[in-house]
N, C-alpha and C positions, 0 to 999 in steps of 0.2 A: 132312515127312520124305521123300515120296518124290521131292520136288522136290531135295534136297543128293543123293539116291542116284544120280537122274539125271544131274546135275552133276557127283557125279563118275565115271559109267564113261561120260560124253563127254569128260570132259577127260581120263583115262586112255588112253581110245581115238584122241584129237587126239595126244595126248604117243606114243603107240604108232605110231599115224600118219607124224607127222613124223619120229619116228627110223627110220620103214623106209624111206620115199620121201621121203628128204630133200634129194635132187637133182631131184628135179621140183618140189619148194616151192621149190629157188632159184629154178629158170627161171619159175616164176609170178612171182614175187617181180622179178624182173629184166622181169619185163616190162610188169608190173602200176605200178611204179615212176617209169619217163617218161610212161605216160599217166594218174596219178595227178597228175606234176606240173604236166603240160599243164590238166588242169581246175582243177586250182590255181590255178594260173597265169591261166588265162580267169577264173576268180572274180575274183581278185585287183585284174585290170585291169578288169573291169567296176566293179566297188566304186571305184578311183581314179579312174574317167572319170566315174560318179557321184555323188562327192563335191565333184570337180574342178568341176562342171556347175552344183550345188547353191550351189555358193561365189562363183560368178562374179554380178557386179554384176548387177541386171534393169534397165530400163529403167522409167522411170516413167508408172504406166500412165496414160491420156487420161480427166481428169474427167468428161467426158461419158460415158465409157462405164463408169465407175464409178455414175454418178449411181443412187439406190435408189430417185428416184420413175419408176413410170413415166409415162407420156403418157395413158393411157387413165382416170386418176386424176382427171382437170380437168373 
């Protein structure tokens, strides 16, 4: 119960908030927004270059260095 009473005289208090200083939540907001998309953006193209990477053909690796015996076996 005291956890809903909290909840709500902080959201009362946000809702109170933002209608008094409602001009400085845009300018956060505006500014908060290009570099929000910028890491986006960096996520985004790391995940494509990483997928991109994953997908590309490998080369066929050299028997010999695959081989599971080793030398010291004999």
């Amino acid at each position: 119960m005291a956890t809903i009473i909290f909840g709500l005289i902080c959201l009362s208090l946000g809702l109170w908030g933002m209608s008094a200083w409602w001009w400085s939540l845009v300018e956060f907001l505006r500014g908060l927004v290009p570099l929000m998309l910028v890491v986006l953006g960096l996520v985004a193209l790391g995940a494509g270059v990483t997928k991109m990477r994953d997908a590309a053909p490998r080369e066929p690796m050299d028997p010999e260095m695959t081989d599971s015996s080793s030398p010291s076996d004999e």
